[in-house]
N, C-alpha and C positions, 0 to 999 in steps of 0.2 A: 409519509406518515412517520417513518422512519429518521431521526437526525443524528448525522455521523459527524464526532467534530473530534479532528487529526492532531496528534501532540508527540514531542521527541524530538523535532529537530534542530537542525546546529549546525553551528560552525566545526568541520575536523581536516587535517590534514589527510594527504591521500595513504591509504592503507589502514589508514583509522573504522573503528565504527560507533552504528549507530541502532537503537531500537523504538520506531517508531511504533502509535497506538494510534488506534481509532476505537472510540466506542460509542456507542448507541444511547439511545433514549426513546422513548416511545415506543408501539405498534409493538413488531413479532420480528426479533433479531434470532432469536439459534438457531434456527433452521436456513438461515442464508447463504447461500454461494455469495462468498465477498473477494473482491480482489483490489491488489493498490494500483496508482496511476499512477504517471508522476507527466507532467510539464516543464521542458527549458524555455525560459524566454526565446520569443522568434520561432518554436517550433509546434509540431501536432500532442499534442498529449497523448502516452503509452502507456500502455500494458507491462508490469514489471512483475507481479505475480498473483496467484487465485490459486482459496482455497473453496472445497466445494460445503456443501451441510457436513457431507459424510467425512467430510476430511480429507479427502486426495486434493493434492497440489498440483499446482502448474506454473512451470517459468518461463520465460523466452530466454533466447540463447545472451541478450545483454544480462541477465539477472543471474542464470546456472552458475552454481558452484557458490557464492558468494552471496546469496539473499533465500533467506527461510521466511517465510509466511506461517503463523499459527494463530489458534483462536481459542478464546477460554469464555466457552457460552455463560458462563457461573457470573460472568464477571464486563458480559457483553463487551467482549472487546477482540479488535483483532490486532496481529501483531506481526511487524516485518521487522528481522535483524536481518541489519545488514554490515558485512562485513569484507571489509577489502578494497573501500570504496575508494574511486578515481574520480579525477575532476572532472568526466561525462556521467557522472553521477547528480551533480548539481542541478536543481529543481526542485518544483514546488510538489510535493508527494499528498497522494488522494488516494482514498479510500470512496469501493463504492459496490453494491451489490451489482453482480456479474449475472449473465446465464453460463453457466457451466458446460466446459466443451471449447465454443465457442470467447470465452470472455473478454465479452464486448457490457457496457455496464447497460443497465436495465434503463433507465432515463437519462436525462439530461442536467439532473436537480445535483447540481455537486456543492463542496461544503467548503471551507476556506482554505485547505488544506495547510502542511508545513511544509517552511522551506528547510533545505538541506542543500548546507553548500562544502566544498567539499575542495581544498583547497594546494596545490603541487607542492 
């Protein structure tokens, strides 16, 4: 019911950054546990960071230090900077409500995401 459509990304060299958006349309967005994804070609798509309703975050150990997740319900949008980034950064970056704790995304229904590439 929900459609999340991802914007922000780009061409940067490494050490550069960037701030991706996804924001909403339809149904009931502020109360969601959302987190991003991202895809390399050839590989599994991951987990780079989630935020919950309440606000507590979560990274994996690729993302710490270098990647913030925030969200501005006002304005239904969520938002990943990132900063510091290296060429195993390079992917297609998704947005997608998460269950919290765990975040793994709620369906299978993903959006077109942006690429970000990310250049030595």
């Amino acid at each position: 019911q929900v459609q999340l459509v991802e914007s922000g990304g780009g061409s940067v060299q490494a050490g550069g950054s960037l701030r991706l958006s996804c924001t909403a349309s339809g149904g009931t967005f502020s109360w969601r546990d959302m987190g991003w994804f991202r895809q390399a070609h050839g590989k599994e798509r991951e987990f780079v960071a989630g935020i919950a309703s309440y606000g507590s975050t979560y990274y994996p150990d690729s993302a710490k230090g270098r990647f913030t997740i925030s969200r501005d319900n006002r304005k239904r949008t969520v938002y990943l900077q990132m900063n510091s980034l290296k060429p195993e950064d390079t992917a297609v970056y998704y947005c997608h409500e998460v269950f919290v704790g765990a975040w793994r995304p709620t369906n299978d229904a993903w959006g077109q995401g942006t690429q970000v590439t990310v250049s030595a």
